[in-house]
N, C-alpha and C positions, 0 to 999 in steps of 0.2 A: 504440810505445815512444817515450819523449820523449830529448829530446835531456839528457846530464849537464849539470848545472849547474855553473856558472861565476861563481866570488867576483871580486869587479871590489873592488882599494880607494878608497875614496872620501877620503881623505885622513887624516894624524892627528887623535887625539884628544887635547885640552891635560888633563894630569892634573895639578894641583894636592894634594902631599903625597906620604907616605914608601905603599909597598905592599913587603908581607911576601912575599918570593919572587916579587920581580917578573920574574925574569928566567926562569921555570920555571912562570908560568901555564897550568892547565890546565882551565880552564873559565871562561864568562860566561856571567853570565843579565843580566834585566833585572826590576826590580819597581818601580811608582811611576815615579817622578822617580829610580831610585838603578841603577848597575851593580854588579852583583857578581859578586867576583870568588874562585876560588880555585890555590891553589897544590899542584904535589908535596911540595914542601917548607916547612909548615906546618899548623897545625890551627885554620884560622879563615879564615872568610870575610871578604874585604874589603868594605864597603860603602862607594861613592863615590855622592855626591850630586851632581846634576846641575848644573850653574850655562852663566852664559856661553859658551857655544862648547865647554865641554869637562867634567870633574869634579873635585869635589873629596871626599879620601879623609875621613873622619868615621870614627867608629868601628868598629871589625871583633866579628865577632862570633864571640868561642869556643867551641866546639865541645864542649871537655871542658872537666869544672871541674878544677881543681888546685888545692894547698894555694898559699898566698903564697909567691911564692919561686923556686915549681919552674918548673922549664922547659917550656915547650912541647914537646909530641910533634908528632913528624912523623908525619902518617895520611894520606899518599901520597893525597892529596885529586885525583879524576881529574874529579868534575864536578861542575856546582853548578846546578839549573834553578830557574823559580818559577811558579807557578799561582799566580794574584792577589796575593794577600798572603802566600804562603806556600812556602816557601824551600827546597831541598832539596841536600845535598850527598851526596857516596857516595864511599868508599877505594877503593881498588882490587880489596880480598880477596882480594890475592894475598901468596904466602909473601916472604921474601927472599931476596937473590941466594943464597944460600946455602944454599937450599931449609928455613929455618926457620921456626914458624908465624909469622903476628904479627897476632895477632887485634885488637891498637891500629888494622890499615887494615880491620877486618873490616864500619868502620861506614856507615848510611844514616843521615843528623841530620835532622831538619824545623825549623820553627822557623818562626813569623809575622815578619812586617815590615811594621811600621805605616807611615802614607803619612809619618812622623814622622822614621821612618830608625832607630826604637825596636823594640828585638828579644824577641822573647817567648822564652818557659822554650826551653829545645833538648831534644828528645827524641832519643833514640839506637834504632836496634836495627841487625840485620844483615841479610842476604841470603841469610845459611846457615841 
């Protein structure tokens, strides 16, 4: 048996620009040069690009389309990984507090990220 492991922080990270639910992150990956980032409350991955000592936010990338206008859904966004160039987020698939369905967190998105910081089509499906 190994001994549990043990997070040590090694100090702040300088972020450069605004992040959508910053205060309720609930996931980092890494891909290229860029971290990404998501939130519970939002539907869209942040991508920050790497610079000096720290990052800076650049474009995020939405997860669902919507007409002009509409608002962003919340899809209780719990985690975000990446395999080389390719990008994974997942909702929670669970009901709400109120035990109602809500199949809006029901989703798994993919999606490329070129070394560019440029995001390819986003694919959807679920886990049910």
């Amino acid at each position: 048996d190994r001994p549990p492991a043990k997070l040590e922080a090694l100090g702040a990270i300088d972020i450069a620009g605004d992040i959508d639910g910053d205060r309720d992150v609930s996931g980092v990956a890494f891909a290229h040069d860029f971290l990404l980032l998501v939130s519970n409350e939002s539907g869209r991955v942040e991508v920050l690009r790497k610079r000096d000592g720290g990052f800076k936010v650049i474009d995020p990338v939405p997860l669902e389309k919507r007409p002009p206008g509409a608002k962003e859904r919340h899809l209780d966004l719990e985690a975000v990984a990446a395999d080389g160039d390719v990008v994974y987020a997942v909702g929670s698939h669970s009901r709400k507090k109120a035990g109602d369905d809500a199949p809006h967190r029901d989703g798994l998105f993919r999606f490329t990220l070129a070394a560019d910081g440029a995001a390819g089509t986003v694919e959807r499906t679920s886990l049910r």
